[in-house]
N, C-alpha and C positions, 0 to 999 in steps of 0.2 A: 726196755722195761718189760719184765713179765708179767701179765695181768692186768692190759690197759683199760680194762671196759667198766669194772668196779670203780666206786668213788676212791678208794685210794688212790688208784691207780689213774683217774681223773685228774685227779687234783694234782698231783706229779708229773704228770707232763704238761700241765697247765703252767707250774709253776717252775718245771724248770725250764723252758721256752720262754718264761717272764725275763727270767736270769741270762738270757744269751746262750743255750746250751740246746743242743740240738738234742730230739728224744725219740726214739723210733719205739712204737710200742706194740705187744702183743694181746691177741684175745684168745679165745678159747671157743665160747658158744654165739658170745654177744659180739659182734661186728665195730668194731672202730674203723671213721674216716682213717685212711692212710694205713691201717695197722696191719700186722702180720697175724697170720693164722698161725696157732701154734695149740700144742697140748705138752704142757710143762712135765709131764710122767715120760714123756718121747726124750728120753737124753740124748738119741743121736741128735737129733732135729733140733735140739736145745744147742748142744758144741756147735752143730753146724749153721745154725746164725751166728752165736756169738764170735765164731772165725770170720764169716763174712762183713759181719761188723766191726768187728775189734774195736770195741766201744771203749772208754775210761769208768763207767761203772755200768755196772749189772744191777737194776733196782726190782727186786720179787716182792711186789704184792699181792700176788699169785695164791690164794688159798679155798682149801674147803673150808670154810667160815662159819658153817652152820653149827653148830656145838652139839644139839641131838641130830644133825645128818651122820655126823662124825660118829657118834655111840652108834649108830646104827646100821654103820657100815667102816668099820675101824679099817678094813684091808686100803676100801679108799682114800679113808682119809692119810692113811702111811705113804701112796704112794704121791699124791699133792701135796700135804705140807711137810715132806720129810726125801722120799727120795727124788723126787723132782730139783727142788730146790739146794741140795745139796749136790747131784748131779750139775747143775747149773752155776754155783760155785766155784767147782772145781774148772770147768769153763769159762768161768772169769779169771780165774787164777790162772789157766794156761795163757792167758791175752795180756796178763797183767793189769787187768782191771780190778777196781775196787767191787766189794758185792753187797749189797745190803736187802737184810731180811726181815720182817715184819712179824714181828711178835706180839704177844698177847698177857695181859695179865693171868690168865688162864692159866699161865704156869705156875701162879701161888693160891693155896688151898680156900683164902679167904676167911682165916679166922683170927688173923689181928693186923690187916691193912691199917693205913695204904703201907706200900711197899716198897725199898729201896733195891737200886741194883745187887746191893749185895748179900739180899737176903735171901734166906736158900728156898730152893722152887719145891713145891710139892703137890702137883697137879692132881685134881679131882676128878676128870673124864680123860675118853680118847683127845679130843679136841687138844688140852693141855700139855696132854703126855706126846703127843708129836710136834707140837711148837717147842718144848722143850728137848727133843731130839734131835731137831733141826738148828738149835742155839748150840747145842753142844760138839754138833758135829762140823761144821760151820769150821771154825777153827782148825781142823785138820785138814781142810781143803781147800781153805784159803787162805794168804799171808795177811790181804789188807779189808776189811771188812765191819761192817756195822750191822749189830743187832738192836733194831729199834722196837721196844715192847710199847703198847699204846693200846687203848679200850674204851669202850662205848663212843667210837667215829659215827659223828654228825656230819652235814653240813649236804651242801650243793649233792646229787648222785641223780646221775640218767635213769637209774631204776628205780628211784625211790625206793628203797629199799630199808635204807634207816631207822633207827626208832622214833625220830622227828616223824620221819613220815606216815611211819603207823599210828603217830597218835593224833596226826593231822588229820588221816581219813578216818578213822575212828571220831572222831569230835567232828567233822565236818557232818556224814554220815547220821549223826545223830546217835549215836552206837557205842554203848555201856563200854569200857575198858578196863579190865580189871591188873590194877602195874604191882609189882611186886612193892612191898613194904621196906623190906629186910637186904635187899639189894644195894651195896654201896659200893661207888666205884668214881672215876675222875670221866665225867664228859669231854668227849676233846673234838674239837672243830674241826673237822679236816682240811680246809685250805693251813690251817696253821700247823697242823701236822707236815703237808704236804714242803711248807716252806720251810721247815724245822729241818727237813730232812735233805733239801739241798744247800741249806746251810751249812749243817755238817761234815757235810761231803766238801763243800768249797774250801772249810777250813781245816779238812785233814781228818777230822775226827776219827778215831775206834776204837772198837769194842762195843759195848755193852748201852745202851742211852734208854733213857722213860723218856718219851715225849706223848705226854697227855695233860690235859686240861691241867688249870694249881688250884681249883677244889675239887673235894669230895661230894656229892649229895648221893642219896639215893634216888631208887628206879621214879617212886611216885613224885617227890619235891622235883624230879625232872620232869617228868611228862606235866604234871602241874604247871611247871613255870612254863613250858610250851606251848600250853594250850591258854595261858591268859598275854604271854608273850603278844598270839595273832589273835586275841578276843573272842575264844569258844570256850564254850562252853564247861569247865572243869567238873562240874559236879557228875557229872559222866565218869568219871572216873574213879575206882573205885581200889583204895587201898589191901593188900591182902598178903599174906604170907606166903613167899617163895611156893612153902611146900602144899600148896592149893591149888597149883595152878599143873600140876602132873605134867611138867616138864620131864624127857628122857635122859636127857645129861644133867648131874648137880651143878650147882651154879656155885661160885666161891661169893661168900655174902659179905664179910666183911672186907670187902676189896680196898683197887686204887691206885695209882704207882706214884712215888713221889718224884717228884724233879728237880731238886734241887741241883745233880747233875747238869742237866741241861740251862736251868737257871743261869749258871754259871757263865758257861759259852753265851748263850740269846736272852738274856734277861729281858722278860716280860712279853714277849712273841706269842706265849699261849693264853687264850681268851678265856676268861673265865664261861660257864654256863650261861650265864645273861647276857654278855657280852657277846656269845657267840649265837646265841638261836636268833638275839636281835639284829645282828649280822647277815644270818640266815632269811629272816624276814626281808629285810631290806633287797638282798640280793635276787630273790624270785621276784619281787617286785619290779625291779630294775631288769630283771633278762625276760619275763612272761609278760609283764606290764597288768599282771593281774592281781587282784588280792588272794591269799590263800589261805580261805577258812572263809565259811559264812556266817556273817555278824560281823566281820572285822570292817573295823574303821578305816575311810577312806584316807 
């Protein structure tokens, strides 16, 4: 797997190791027990593990993820989420292995989600515009293959990095948040992402899959439900319109993806937003043995 150290990338080796399926995975900056060193732009270095492994799939959750790192530095984001990954591709392809690539709703503009796989992509920043040249390229370099598009990933992450957790230290901290209004999109859990994804794989699946949350809310009714979810303090938080907040990259507002594709295969696998943050709570509870957030009930 390329890109072990992010929560995607977490939660997939977690979960395919649950399944009986042996997972060797890569980092880049952040250190995984067990894991290889790698830099996904390195294509020789890419073929030349996936020959020493000859794996049965190729999983890249491998990406510049930042949406203004990306505007603001477009050369890198092309060579992480575009020719890396499709370098590595074609290296699953040479082994005969399956390759699956992590997509984003980012490749639709956001002005009448949510969105089905077969509605046409029309991305708003760099960020989009390379996820979506990477789905299209995909195809020419591999026979067997999965493009899984997915947005606003929660759940379990070593780096806390999440929006979970920005609004957790924000309301813990005592400290004003101000979340976007006008922001709609599907929350989606990542352990159930994670297991969405080796289901697929077990049952053959390809092409094209949404695997994200089966509601819509927006940025604030989420952070909202987060912060009363572990009992802090919401008034903290402060509703406001996208374009106040002098973001670098535009954000697609009426987002989302729908799944009734995926429905189909895993009926009912992905957690709703309540379902999952409460999920989320229970599980730091259970691996810190702490509570997390002050105020929250014992």
């Amino acid at each position: 797997m390329l890109g072990g150290s992010g929560q995607v990338g977490v939660g997939l080796a977690s979960s395919l190791r649950a399944a009986g399926h042996e997972a060797v995975v890569t980092y880049y900056r952040t250190p995984v027990p067990g894991g290889v060193p790698l830099d996904i732009t390195d294509g020789r270095a890419v073929g030349e593990l996936t020959r020493a492994l000859r794996p049965d799939w190729v999983l890249c959750p491998a990406a510049l993820a930042s949406v203004d790192h990306c505007e603001r530095d477009p050369d890198l984001a092309w060579r992480v989420n575009v020719v890396g990954p499709l370098a590595a591709a074609a290296a699953a392809n040479d082994q005969k292995a399956s390759f699956v690539y992590y997509s984003s709703e980012y490749v639709f503009d956001g002005s009448e989600g949510p969105y089905g796989e077969g509605d046409p992509p029309n991305p708003l920043g760099v960020y989009g515009r390379t996820k979506l040249a990477a789905e299209r390229g995909i195809p020419e370099r591999a026979e067997s293959y999965l493009v899984l598009r997915t947005t606003v990933v929660y759940g379990p992450d070593p780096q806390e990095k999440n929006f979970v957790f920005q609004v957790l230290r924000a309301l813990r901290a005592g400290r004003r948040m101000r979340v976007p209004l006008d922001q709609v999109s599907s929350p989606t859990y990542g352990p159930d992402l994670a297991r969405a994804s080796v289901r697929l794989l077990e049952l053959g699946c390809r092409g094209t899959y949404h695997v994200a949350g089966p509601e819509v809310c927006d940025r604030y009714t989420f952070a909202r439900l987060i912060g009363e979810t572990f009992r802090l303090d919401v008034s903290l938080l402060e509703a406001v319109p996208t374009a106040t907040l002098g973001q670098t990259a535009r954000r697609p507002l009426q987002g989302g993806l729908k799944t009734e594709k995926l429905e189909a295969f895993l009926p009912g696998l992905m957690r709703t937003p309540s379902q999952g943050v409460a999920a989320l709570k229970q599980g730091l509870r259970l691996e810190t043995g702490r509570t997390a957030g002050k105020g929250e009930d014992e």
